[in-house]
Each structure stands twice: as C-alpha cells, then as structure tokens.
Biopython code that builds the backbone (N, CA, C, O; Angstrom):
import numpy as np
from Bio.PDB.StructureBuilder import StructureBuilder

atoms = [
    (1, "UNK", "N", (116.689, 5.168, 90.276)),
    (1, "UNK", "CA", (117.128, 4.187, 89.308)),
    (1, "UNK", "C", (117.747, 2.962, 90.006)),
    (1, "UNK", "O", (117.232, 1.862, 89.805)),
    (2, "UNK", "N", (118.836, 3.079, 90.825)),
    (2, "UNK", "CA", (119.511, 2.104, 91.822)),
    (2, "UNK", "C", (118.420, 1.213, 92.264)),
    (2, "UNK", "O", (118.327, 0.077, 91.801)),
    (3, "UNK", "N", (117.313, 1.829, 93.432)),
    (3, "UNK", "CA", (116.102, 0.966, 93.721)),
    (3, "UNK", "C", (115.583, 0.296, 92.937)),
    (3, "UNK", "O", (115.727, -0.899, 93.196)),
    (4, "UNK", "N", (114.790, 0.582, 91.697)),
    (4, "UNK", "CA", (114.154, 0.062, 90.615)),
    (4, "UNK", "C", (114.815, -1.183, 89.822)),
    (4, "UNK", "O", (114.264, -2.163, 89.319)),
    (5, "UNK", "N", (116.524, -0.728, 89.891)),
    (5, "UNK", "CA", (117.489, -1.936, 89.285)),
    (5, "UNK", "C", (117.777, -3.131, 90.123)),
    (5, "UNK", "O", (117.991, -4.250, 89.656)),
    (6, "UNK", "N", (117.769, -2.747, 91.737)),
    (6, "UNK", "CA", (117.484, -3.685, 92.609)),
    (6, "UNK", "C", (116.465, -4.472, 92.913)),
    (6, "UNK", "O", (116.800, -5.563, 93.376)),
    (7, "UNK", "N", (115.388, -4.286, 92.809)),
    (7, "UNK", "CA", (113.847, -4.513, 92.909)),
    (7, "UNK", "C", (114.172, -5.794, 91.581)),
    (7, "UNK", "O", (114.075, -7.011, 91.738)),
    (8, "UNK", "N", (114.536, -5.123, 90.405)),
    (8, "UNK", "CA", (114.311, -6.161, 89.722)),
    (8, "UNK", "C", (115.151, -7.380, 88.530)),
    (8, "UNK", "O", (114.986, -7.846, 87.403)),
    (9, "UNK", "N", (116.151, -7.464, 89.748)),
    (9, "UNK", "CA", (117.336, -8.140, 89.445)),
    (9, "UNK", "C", (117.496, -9.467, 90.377)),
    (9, "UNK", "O", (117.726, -9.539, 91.585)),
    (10, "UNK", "N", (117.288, -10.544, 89.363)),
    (10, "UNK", "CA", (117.901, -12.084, 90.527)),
    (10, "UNK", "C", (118.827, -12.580, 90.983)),
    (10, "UNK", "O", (118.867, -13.600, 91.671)),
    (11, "UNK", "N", (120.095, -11.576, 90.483)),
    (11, "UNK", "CA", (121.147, -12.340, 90.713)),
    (11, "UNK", "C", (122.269, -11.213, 90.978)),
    (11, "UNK", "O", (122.413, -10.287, 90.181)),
    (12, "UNK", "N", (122.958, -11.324, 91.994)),
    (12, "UNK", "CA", (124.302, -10.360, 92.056)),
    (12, "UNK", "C", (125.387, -11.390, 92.248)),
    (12, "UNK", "O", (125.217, -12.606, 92.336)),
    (13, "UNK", "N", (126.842, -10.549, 92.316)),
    (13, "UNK", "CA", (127.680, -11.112, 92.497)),
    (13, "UNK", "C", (128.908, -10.320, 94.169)),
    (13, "UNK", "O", (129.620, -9.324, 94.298)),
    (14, "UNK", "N", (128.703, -10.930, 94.639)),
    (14, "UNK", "CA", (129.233, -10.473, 96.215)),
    (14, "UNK", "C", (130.942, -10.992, 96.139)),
    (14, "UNK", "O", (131.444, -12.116, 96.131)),
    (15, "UNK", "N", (131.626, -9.403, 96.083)),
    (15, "UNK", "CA", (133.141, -9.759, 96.692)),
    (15, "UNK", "C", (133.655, -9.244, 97.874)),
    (15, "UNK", "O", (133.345, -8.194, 98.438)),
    (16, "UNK", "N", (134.218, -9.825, 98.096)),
    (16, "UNK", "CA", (134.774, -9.850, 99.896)),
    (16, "UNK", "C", (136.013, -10.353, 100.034)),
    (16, "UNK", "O", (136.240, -11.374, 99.385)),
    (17, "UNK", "N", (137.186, -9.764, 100.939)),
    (17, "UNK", "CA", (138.742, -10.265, 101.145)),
    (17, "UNK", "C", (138.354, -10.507, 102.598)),
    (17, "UNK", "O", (137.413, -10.254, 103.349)),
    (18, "UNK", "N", (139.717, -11.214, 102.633)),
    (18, "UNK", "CA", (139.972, -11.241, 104.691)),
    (18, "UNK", "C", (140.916, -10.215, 105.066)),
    (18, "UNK", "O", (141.245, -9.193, 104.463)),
    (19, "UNK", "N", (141.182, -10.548, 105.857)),
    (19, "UNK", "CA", (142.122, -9.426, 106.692)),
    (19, "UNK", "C", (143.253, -9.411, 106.058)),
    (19, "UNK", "O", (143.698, -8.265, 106.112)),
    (20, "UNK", "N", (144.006, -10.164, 105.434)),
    (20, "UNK", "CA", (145.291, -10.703, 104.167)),
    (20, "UNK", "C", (144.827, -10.076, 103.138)),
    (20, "UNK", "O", (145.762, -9.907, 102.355)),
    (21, "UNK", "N", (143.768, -9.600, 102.694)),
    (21, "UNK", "CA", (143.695, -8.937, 101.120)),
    (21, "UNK", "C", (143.293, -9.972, 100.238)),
    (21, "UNK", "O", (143.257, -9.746, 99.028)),
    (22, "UNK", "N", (142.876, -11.483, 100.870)),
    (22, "UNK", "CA", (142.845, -12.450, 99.560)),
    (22, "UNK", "C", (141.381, -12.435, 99.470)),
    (22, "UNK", "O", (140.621, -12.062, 100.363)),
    (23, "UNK", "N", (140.943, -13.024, 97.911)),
    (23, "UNK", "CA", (139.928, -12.423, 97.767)),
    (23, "UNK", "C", (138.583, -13.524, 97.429)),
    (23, "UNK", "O", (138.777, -14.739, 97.418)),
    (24, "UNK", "N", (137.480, -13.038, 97.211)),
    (24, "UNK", "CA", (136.784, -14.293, 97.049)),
    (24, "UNK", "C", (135.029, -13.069, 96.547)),
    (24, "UNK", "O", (134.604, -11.981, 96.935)),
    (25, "UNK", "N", (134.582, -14.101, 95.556)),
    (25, "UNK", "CA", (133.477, -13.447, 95.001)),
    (25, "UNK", "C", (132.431, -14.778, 94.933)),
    (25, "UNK", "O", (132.584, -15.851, 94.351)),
    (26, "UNK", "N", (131.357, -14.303, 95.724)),
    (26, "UNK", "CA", (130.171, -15.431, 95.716)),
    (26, "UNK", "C", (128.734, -14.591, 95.034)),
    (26, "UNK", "O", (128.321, -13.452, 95.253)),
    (27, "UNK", "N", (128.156, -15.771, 94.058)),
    (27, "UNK", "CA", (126.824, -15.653, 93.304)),
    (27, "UNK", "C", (125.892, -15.884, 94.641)),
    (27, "UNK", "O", (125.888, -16.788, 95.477)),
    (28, "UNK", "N", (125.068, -14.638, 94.488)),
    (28, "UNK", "CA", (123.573, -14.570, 95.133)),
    (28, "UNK", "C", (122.564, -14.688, 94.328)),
    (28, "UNK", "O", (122.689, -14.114, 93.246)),
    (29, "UNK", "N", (121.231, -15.472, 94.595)),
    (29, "UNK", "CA", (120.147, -15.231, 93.832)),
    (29, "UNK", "C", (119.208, -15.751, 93.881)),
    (29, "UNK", "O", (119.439, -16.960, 93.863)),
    (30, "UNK", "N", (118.125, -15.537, 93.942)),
    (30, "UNK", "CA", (116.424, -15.648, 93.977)),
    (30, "UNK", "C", (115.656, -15.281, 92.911)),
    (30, "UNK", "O", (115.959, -15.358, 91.721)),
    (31, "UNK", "N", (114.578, -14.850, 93.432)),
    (31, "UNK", "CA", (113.493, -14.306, 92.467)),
    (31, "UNK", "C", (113.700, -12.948, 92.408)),
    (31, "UNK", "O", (114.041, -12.553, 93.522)),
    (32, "UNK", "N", (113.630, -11.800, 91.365)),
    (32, "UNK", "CA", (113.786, -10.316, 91.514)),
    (32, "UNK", "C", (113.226, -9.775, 93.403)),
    (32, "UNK", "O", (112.356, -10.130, 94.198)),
    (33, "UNK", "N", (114.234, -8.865, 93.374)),
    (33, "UNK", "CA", (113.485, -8.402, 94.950)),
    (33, "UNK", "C", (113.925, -9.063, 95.844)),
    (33, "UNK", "O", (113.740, -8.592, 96.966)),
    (34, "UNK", "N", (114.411, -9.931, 95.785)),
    (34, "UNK", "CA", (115.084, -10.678, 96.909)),
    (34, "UNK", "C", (115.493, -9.758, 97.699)),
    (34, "UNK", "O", (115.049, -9.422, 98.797)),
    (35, "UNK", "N", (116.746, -9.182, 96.833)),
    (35, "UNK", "CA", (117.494, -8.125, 98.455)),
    (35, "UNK", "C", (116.634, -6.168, 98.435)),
    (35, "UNK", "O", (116.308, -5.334, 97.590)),
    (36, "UNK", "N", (116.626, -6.311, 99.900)),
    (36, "UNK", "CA", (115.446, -5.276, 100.183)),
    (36, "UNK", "C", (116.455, -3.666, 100.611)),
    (36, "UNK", "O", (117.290, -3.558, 101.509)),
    (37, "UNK", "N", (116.064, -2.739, 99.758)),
    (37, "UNK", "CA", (116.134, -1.789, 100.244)),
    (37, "UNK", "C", (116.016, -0.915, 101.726)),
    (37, "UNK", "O", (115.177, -0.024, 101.860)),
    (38, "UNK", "N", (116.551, -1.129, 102.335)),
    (38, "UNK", "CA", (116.271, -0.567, 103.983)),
    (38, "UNK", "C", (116.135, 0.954, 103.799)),
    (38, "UNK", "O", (115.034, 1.495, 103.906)),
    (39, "UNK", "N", (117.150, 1.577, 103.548)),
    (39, "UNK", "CA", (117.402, 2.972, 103.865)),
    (39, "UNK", "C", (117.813, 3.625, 102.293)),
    (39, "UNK", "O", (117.506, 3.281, 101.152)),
    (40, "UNK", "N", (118.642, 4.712, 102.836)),
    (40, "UNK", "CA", (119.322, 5.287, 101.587)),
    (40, "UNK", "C", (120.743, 4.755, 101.718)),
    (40, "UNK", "O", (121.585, 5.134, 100.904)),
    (41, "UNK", "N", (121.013, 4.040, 102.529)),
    (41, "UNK", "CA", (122.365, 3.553, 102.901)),
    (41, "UNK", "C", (122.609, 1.880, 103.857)),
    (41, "UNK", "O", (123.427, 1.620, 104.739)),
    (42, "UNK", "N", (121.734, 1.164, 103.347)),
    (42, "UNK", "CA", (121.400, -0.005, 103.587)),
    (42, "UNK", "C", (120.703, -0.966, 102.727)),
    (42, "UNK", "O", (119.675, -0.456, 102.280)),
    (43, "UNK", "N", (120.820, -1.732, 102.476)),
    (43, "UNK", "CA", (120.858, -3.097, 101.429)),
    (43, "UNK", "C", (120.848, -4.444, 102.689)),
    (43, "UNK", "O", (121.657, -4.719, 103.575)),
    (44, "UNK", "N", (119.676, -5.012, 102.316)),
    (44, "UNK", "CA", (119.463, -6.356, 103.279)),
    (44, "UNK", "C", (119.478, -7.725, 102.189)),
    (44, "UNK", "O", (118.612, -8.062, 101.382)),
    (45, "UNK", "N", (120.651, -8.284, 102.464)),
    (45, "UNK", "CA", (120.948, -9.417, 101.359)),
    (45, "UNK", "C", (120.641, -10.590, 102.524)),
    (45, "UNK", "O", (121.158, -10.590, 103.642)),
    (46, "UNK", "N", (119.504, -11.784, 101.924)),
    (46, "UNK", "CA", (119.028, -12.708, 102.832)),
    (46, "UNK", "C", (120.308, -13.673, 102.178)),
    (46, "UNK", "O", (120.914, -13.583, 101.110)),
    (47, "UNK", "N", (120.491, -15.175, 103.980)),
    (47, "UNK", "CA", (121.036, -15.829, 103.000)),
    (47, "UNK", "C", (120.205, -16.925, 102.465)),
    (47, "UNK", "O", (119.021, -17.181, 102.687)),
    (48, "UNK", "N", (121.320, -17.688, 101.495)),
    (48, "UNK", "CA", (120.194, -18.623, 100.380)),
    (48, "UNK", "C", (120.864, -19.902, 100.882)),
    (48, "UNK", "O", (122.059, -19.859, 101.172)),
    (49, "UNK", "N", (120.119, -21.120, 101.013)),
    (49, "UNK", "CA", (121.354, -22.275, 101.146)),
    (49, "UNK", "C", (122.140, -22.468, 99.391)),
    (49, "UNK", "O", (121.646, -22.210, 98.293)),
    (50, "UNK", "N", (123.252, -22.912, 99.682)),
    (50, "UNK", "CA", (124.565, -22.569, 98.720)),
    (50, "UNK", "C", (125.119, -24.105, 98.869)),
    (50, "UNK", "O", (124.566, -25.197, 98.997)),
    (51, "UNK", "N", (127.034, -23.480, 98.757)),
    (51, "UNK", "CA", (127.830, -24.727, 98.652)),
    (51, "UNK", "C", (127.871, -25.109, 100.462)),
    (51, "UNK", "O", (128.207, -26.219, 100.875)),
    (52, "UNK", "N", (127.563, -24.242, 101.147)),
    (52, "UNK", "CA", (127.387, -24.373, 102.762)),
    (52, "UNK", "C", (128.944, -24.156, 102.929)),
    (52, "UNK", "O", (129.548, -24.849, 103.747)),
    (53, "UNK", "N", (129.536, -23.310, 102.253)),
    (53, "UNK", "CA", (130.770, -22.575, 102.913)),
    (53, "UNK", "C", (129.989, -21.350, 103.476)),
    (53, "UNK", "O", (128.809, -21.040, 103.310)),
    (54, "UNK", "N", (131.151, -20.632, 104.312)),
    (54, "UNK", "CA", (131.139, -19.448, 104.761)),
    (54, "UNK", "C", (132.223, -18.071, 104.265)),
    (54, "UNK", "O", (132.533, -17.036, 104.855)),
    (55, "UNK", "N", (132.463, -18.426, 103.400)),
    (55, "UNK", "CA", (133.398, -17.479, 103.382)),
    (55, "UNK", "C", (133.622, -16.519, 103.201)),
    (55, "UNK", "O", (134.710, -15.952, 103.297)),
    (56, "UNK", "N", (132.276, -15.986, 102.790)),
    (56, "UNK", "CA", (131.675, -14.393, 102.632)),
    (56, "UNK", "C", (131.692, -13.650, 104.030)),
    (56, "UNK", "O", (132.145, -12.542, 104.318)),
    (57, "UNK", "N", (130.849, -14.919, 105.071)),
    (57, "UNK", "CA", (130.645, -14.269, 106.237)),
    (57, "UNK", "C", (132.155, -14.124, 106.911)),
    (57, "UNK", "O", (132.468, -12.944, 107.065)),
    (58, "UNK", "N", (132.881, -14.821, 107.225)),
    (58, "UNK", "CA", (134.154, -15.054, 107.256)),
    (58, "UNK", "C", (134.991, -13.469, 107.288)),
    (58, "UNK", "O", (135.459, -12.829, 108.230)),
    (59, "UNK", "N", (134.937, -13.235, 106.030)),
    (59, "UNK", "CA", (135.724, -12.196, 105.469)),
    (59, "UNK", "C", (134.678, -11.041, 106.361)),
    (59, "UNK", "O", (135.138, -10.395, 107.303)),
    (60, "UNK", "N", (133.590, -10.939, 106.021)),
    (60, "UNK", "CA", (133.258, -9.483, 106.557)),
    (60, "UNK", "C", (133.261, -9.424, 107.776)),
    (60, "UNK", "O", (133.297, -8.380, 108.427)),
    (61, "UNK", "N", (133.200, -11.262, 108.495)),
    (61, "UNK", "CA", (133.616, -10.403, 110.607)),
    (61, "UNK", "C", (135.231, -10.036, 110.384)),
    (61, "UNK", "O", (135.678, -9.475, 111.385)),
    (62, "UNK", "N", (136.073, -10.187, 109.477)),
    (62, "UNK", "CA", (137.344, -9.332, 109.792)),
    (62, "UNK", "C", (137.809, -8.457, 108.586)),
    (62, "UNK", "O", (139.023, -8.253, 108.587)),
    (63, "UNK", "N", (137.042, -7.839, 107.456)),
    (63, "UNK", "CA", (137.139, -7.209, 106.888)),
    (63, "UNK", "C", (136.137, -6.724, 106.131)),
    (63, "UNK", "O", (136.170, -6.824, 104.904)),
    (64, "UNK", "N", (134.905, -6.011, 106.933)),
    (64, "UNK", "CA", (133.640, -5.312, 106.042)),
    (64, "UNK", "C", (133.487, -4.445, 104.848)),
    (64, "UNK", "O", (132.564, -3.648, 104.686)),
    (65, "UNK", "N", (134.418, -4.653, 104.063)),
    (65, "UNK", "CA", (134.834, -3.713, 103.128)),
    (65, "UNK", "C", (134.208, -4.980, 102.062)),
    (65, "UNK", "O", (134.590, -6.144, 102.177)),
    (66, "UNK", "N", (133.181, -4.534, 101.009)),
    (66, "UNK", "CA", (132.431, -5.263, 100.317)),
    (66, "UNK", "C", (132.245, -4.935, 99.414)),
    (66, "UNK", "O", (132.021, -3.730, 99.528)),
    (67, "UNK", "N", (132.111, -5.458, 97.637)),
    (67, "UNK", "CA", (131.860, -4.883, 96.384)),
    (67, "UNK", "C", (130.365, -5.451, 95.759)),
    (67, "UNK", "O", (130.376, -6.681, 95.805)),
    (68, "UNK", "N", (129.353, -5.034, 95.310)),
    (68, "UNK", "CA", (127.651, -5.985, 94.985)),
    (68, "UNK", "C", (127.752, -5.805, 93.321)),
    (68, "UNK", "O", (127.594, -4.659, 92.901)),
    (69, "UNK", "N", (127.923, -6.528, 92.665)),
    (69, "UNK", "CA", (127.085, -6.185, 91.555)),
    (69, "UNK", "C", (126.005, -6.544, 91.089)),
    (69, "UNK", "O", (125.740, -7.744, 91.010)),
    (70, "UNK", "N", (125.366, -5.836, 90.784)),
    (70, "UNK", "CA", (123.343, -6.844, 90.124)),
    (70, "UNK", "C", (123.339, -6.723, 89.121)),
    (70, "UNK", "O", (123.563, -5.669, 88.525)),
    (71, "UNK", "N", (123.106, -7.677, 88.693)),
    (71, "UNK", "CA", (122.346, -8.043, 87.083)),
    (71, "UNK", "C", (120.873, -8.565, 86.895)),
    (71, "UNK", "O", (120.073, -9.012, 87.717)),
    (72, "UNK", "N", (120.778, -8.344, 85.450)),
    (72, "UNK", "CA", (119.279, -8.229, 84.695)),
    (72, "UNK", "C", (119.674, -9.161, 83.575)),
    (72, "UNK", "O", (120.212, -8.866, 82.508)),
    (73, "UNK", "N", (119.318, -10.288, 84.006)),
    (73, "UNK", "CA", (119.631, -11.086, 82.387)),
    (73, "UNK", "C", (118.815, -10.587, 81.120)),
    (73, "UNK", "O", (117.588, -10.680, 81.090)),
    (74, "UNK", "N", (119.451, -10.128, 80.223)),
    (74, "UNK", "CA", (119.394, -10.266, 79.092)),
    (74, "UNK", "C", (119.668, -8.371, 78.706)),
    (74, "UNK", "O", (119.789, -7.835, 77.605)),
    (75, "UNK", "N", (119.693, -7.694, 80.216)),
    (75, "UNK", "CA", (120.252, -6.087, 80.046)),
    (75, "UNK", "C", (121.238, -6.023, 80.051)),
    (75, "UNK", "O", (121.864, -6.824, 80.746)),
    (76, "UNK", "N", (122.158, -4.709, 79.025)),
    (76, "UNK", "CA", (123.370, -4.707, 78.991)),
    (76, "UNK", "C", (123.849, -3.899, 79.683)),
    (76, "UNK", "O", (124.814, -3.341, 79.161)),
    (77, "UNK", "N", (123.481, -3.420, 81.121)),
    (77, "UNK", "CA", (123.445, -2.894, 82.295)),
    (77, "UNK", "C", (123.913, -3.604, 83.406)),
    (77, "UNK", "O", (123.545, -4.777, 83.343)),
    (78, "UNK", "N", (124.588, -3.349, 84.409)),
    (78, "UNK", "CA", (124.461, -3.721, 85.674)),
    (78, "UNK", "C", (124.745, -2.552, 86.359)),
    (78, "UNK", "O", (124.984, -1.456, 85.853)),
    (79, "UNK", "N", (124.703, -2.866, 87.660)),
    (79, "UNK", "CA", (124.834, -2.237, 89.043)),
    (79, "UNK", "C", (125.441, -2.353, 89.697)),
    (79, "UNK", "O", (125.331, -3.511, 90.100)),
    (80, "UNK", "N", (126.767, -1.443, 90.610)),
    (80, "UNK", "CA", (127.674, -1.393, 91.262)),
    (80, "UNK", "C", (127.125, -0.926, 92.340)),
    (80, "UNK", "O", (126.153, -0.175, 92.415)),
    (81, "UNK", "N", (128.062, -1.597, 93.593)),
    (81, "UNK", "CA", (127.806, -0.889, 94.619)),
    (81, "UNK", "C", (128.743, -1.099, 95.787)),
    (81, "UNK", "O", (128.740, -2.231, 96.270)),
    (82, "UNK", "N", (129.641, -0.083, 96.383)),
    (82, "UNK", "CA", (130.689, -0.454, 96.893)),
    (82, "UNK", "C", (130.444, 0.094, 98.318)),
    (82, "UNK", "O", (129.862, 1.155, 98.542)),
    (83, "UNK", "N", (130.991, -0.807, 99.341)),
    (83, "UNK", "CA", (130.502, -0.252, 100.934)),
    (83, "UNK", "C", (131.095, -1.032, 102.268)),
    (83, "UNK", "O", (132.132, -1.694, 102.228)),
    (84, "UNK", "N", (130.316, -0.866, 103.409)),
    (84, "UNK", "CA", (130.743, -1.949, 104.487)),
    (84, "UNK", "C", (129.426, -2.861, 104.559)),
    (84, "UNK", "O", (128.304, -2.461, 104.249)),
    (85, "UNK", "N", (129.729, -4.121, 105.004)),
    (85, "UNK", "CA", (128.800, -5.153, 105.483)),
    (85, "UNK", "C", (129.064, -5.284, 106.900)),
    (85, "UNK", "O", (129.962, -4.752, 107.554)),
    (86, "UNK", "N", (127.978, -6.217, 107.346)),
    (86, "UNK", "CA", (128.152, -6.425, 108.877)),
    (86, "UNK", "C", (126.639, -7.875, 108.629)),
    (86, "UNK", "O", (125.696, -7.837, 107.838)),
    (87, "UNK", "N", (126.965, -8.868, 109.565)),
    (87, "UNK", "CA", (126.159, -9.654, 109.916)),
    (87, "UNK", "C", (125.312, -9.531, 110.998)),
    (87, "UNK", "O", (125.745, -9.551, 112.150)),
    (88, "UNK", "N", (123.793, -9.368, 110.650)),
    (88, "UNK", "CA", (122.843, -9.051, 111.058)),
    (88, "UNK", "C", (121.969, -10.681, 111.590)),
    (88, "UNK", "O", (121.674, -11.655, 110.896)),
    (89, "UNK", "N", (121.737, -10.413, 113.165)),
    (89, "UNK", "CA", (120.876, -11.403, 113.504)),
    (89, "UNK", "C", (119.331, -10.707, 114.088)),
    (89, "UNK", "O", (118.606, -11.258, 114.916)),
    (90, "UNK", "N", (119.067, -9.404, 113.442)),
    (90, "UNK", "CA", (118.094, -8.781, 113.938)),
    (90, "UNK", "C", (116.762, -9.879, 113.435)),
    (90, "UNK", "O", (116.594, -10.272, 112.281)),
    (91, "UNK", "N", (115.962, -10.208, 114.546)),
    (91, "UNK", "CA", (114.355, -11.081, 113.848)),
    (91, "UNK", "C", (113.759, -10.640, 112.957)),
    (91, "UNK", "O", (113.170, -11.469, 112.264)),
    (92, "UNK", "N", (113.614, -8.888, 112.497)),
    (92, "UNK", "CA", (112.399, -9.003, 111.590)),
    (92, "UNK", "C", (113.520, -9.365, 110.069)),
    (92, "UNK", "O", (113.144, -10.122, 109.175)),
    (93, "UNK", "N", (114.819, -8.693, 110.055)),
    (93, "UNK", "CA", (115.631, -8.796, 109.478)),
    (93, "UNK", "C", (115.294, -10.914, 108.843)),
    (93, "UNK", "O", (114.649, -11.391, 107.910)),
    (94, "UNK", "N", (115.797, -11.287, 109.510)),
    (94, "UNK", "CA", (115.941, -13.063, 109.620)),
    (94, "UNK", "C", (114.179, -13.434, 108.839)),
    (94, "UNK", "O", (113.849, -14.092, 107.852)),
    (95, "UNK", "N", (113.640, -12.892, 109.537)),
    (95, "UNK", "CA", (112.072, -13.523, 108.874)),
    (95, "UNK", "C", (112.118, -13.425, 107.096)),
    (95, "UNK", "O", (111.512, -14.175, 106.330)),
    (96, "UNK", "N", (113.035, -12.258, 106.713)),
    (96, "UNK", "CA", (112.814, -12.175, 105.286)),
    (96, "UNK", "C", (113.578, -13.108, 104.509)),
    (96, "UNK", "O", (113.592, -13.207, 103.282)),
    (97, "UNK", "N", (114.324, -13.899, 105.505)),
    (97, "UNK", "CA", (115.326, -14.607, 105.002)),
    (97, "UNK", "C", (114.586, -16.072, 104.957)),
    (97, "UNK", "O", (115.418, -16.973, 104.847)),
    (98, "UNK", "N", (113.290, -16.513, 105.012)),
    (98, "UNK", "CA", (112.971, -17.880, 105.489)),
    (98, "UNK", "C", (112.500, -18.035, 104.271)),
    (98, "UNK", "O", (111.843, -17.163, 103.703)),
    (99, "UNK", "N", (112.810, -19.224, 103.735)),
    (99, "UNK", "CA", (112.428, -19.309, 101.995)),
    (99, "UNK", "C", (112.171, -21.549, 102.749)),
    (99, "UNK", "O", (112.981, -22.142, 103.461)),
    (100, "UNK", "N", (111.152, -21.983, 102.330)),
    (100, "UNK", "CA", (110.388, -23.087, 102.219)),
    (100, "UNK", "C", (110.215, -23.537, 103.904)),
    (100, "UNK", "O", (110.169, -24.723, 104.231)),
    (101, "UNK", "N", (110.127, -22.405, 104.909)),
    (101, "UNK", "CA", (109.970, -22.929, 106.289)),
    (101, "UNK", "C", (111.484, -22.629, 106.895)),
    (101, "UNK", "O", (111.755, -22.718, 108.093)),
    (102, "UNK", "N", (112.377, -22.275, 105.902)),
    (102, "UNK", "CA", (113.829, -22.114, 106.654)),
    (102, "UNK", "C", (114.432, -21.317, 106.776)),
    (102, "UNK", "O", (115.494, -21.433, 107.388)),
]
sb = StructureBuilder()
sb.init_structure("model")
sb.init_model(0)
sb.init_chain("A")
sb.init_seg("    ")
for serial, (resi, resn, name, xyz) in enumerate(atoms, 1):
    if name == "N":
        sb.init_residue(resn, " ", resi, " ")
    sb.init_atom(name, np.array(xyz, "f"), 0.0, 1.0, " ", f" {name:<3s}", serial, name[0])
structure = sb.get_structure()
C-alpha cells in the first residue's frame, strides 16, 4: 500500500530541525513517482529547483532525524513516514534527479 501511495502522489511535505530543535517544513513536488522506492527502507527524494534555500539540507548534515508526508489531491488519505536522511551524491542516484538537462 505505502509503495502504490508513493508511486502515485505529487506532492509531500518534508520536516526537518537543526541541531537546536528549531524547525522547518519544505513542499516537494513533481509529477506522481517522482520519489523512487529503493529498498524496504529507503526513499530517494530528487531535488527540484525551489526558493534556492537550503535548509532542509542544512538540518539533515546536523540532524538526520526527518518526518515525509504524501499526498493525493483530492484523497482523504495521506502518508506518513518517519526516519533518518542523509545527502546522497551517488551518480546513478543524481541522474534521476535531472529534470530539463539539469
């Protein structure tokens, strides 16, 4: 069910603190499928260009402790998902991330 709700959801909402506990929640989103299932314990969220802050990344090099929720517009459902992050510069990883050449 989790996979299937991921697969076909455009939009989550990403929260993240710093090392202080203060807190900060950033909108992700694409086309359904955007973020890819790796494992049974891995989630690959590409990034999107945004407001061109960092402060997601920020928080998880000093506090990987992370909250996802996904949504389905117009379902009265969403999806939780609570865990660690880490910033990934692996290539095949990065290739999924290139949206108009970038």
């Amino acid at each position: 069910h989790c996979r299937n709700f991921i697969s076909m959801s455009p939009f989550l909402s990403l929260a993240t603190s710093n090392s202080e506990g203060k807190c900060d929640v950033s909108p992700r989103g694409d086309f359904p499928g955007f973020v890819s299932v790796l494992d049974e314990h891995h989630l690959f969220i590409p990034e999107r260009p945004g407001n061109r802050r960092m402060d997601s990344a920020e928080n998880i090099i000093t506090n990987p402790n992370i909250g996802l929720i996904f949504f389905i517009p117009g379902l009265g459902e969403t999806l939780r998902i609570n865990g660690k992050a880490y910033i990934s510069r692996d290539p095949e990883l990065l290739e999924k991330s290139i949206v108009n050449g970038r």
